[in-house]
C-alpha positions as CSV (number, residue, x, y, z in Angstrom):
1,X,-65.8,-31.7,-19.5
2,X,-69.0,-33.0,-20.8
3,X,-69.3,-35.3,-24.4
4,X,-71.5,-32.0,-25.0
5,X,-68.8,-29.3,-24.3
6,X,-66.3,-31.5,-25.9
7,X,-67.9,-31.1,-28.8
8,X,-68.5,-27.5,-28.8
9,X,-65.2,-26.7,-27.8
10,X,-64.3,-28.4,-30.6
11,X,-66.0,-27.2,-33.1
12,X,-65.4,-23.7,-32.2
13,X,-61.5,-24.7,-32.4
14,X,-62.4,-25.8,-36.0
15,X,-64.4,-22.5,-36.8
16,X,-61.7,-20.3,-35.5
17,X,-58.8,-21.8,-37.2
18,X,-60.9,-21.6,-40.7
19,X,-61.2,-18.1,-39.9
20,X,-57.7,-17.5,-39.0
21,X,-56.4,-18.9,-42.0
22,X,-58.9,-16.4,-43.8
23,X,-57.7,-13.4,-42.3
24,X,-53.7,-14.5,-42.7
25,X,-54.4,-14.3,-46.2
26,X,-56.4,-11.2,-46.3
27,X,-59.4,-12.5,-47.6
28,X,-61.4,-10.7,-44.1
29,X,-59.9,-8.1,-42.3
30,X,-59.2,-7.8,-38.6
31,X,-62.6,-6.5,-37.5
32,X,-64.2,-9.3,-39.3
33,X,-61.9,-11.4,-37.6
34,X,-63.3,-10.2,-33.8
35,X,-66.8,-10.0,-34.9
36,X,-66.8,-13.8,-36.2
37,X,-64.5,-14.2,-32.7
38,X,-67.9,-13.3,-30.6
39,X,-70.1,-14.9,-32.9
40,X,-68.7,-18.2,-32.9
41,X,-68.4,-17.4,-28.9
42,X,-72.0,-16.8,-28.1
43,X,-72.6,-20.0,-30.4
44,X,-70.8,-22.7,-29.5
45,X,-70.0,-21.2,-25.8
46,X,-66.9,-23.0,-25.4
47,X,-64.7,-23.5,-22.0
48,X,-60.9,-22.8,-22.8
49,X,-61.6,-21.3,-26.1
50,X,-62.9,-18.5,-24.7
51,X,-60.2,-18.1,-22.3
52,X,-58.0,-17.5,-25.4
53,X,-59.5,-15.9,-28.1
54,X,-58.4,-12.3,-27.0
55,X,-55.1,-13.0,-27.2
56,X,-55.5,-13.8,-30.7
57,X,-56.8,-11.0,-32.4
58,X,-53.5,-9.3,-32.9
């Protein structure tokens, strides 16, 4: 892994958990919560966070 996709990866990691935090306490719903999930995706393009983000969406 790149200095480059290090820091992508991590700052998706840092999006995401923001994020999660906001949908535990209801502030966006689950919908929001997968749109944002292929937003920050697309964005930051990041190696093992994308091989995990589906499984947290439930």
């Amino acid at each position: 892994m790149t200095k480059e996709q290090f820091k992508e990866e991590k700052n998706y990691q840092a999006s995401k958990m923001c994020f999660r935090q906001m949908l535990e306490k209801g502030i966006i719903t689950q919908e929001e919560y997968k749109q944002i999930g292929t937003i920050l995706l697309e964005k930051y393009q990041p190696i093992l966070g994308s091989l995990f983000f589906g499984n947290c969406l439930t």
